[in-house]
N, C-alpha and C positions, 0 to 999 in steps of 0.2 A: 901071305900077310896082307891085311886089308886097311888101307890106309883113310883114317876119316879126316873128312874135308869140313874141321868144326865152322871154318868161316859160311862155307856155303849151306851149312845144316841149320846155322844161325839163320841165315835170310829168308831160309823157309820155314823155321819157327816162327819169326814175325808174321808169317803169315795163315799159320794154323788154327786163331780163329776168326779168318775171314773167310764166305763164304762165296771163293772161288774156283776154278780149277788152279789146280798146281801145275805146270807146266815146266821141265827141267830140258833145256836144249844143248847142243854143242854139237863140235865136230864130232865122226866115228870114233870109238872106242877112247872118247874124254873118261870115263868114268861114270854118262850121266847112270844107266838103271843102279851101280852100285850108289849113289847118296842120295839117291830116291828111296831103296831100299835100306840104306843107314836111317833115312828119316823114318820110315815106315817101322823099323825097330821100336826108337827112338819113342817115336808118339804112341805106341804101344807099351811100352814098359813105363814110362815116364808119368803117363800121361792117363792112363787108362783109359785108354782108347780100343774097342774092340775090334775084331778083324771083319766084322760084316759093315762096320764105316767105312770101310778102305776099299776103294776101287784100283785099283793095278792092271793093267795091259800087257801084256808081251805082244808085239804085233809082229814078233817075228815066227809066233806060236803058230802051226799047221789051224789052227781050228778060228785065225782069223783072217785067211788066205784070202777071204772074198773081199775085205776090206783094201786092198793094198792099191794101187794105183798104178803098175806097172804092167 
C-alpha cells in the first residue's frame, strides 16, 4: 500500500512551472524516490506532460557507479 504525501505533492506542484531543478531531500528511506515518483505520475496524467520532459536518476543504479563519491 503506497501512502501519498498530498501535502508534499502540493509544494512541488507550486513549483512545476518554474524553471528549476527539483530537488527532494531527507533522511534514508523517508520516502523521498517514492513522492518524486507520485509527482512524476502525477504531472504525467494530469498534466500532459511527456516522459522525454522528465529526467529521473537512480544513483544507486550500477550504470552510474562512476558518479558516486565514495
Amino acid at each position: 500500500m503506497e501512502i501519498v504525501r498530498e501535502e508534499y505533492l502540493n509544494k512541488l506542484l507550486c513549483w512545476k512551472e518554474k524553471h528549476v531543478i527539483k530537488v527532494v531531500t531527507g533522511v534514508r528511506r523517508s520516502g523521498k524516490s517514492t513522492i518524486l515518483n507520485q509527482y512524476i505520475s502525477k504531472i504525467k496524467n494530469e498534466f500532459d506532460i511527456k516522459k522525454e520532459q522528465i529526467q529521473a536518476y537512480d544513483l544507486n543504479d550500477i550504470k552510474f557507479q562512476e558518479l558516486t563519491c565514495v
